[in-house]
C-alpha positions as CSV (number, residue, x, y, z in Angstrom):
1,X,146.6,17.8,65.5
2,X,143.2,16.8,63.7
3,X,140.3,18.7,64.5
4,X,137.1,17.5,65.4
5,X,133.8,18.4,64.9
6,X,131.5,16.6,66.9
7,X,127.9,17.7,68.0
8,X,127.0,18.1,71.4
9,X,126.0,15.6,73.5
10,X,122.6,15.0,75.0
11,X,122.7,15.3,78.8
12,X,120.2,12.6,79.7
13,X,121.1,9.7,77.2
14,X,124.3,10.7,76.2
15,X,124.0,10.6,72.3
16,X,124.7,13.1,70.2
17,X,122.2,15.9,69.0
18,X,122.8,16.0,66.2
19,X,120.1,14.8,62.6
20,X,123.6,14.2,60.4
21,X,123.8,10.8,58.4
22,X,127.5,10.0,59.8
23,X,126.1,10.0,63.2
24,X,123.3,7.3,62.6
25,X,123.2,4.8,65.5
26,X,124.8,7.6,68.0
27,X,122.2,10.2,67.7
28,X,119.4,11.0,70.0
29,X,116.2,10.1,68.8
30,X,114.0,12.0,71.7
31,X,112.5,15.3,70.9
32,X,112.4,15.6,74.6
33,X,115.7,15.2,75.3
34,X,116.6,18.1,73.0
35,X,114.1,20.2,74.6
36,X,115.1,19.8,78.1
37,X,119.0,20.1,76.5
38,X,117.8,23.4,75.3
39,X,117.9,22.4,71.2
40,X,114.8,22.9,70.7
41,X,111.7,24.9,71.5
42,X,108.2,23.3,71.8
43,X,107.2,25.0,68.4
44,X,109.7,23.8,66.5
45,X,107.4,21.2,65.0
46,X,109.2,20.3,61.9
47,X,112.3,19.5,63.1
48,X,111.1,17.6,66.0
49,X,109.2,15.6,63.2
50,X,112.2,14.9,61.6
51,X,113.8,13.5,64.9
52,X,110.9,11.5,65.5
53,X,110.7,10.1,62.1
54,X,114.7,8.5,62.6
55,X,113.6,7.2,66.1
56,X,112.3,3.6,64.7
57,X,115.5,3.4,62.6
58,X,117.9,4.2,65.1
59,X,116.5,2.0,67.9
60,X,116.4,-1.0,65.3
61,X,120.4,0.0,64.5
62,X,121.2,0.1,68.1
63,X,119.7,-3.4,69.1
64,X,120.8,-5.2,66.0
65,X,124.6,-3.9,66.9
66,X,124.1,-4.5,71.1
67,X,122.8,-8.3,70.1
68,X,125.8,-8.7,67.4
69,X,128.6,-7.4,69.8
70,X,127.1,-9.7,72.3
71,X,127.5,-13.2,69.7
72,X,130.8,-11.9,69.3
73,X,132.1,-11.5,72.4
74,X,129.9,-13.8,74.7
């Protein structure tokens, strides 16, 4: 049997919440979303920063992938 570690995922997009490398293009890039998953508190200013920060990067990685899967298979 292997074991696992995954984060937990969000509840409203689905992605994980989770800041680690090895999840880049699968993590959830909304501070909100972790604070209404219960993550993080509305003071926890740095590592919403942080979060933020990876949001530009993540949504470009997600729509390069979606349009490259879509040449592929289409």
């Amino acid at each position: 049997m292997i074991a696992t570690n995954k984060p937990d995922r969000c509840p409203i997009c689905g992605y994980y919440l989770t800041t680690l490398a090895e999840f880049a293009g699968s993590r959830c890039v909304d501070p909100g979303h972790w604070q209404a998953a219960g993550a993080l508190s509305p003071r926890d200013y740095f590592p919403m920063a942080q979060i933020a920060s990876q949001a530009s990067v993540e949504y470009h990685h997600r729509v390069t992938n979606q349009n490259s899967l879509k040449s592929i298979c289409c």
